[in-house]
C-alpha positions in Angstrom: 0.0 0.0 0.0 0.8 3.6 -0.4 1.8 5.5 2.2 0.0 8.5 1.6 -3.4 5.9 1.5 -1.9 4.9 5.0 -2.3 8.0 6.2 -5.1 9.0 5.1 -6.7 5.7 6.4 -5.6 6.3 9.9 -6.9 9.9 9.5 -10.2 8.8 8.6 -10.3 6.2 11.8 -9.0 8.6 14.1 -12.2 11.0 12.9 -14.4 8.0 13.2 -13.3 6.8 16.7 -13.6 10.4 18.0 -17.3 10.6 16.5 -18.0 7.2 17.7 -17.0 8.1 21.4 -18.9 11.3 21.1 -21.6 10.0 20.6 -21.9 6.8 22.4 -20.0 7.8 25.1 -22.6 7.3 27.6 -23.8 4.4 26.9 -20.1 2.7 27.0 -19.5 4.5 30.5 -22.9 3.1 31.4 -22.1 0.0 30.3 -18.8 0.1 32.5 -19.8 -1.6 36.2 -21.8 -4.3 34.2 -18.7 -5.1 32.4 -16.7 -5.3 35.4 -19.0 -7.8 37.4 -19.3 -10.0 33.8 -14.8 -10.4 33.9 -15.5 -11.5 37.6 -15.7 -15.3 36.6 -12.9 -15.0 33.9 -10.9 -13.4 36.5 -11.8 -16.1 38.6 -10.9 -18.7 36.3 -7.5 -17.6 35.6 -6.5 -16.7 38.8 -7.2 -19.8 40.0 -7.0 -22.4 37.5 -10.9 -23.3 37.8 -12.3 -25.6 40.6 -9.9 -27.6 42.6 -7.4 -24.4 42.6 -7.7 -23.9 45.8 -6.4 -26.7 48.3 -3.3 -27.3 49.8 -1.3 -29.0 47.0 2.2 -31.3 47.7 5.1 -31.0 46.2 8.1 -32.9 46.2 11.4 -31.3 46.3 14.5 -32.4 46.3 17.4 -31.5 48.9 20.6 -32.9 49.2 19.7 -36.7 47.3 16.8 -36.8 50.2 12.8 -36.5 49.1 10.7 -34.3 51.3 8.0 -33.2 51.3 6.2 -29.7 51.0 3.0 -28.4 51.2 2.2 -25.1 49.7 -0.6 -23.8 52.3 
């Protein structure tokens, strides 16, 4: 592509993002809390790994050519 048509492509976005945000700024903003609550699971999911996430979980390490134990609590 040319880069005059480049530039004139990002020109014409920038104008249409600015109109777009005019315009349906409020209901975006309104929008806002709802879309905070709805990332509530997702956060919850990666966070955690899902169900079972949260328990004490055992892990061997190693230490000097002896096995011991350790829990992660």
């Amino acid at each position: 592509m040319d880069r005059r048509f480049k530039i004139t492509l990002a020109i014409f976005a920038v104008i249409a993002l600015v109109l777009l945000w005019g315009e349906h700024k409020v209901h975006l903003l309104g929008a806002l809390p709802w879309l905070i609550l709805l990332a509530c699971p997702l956060i919850h999911i990666f966070m955690h790994g899902g169900h079972g996430g949260h328990g004490g979980h055992r892990h061997q390490v190693e230490q000097s050519g002896k096995s011991v134990e350790r829990r992660d609590d």
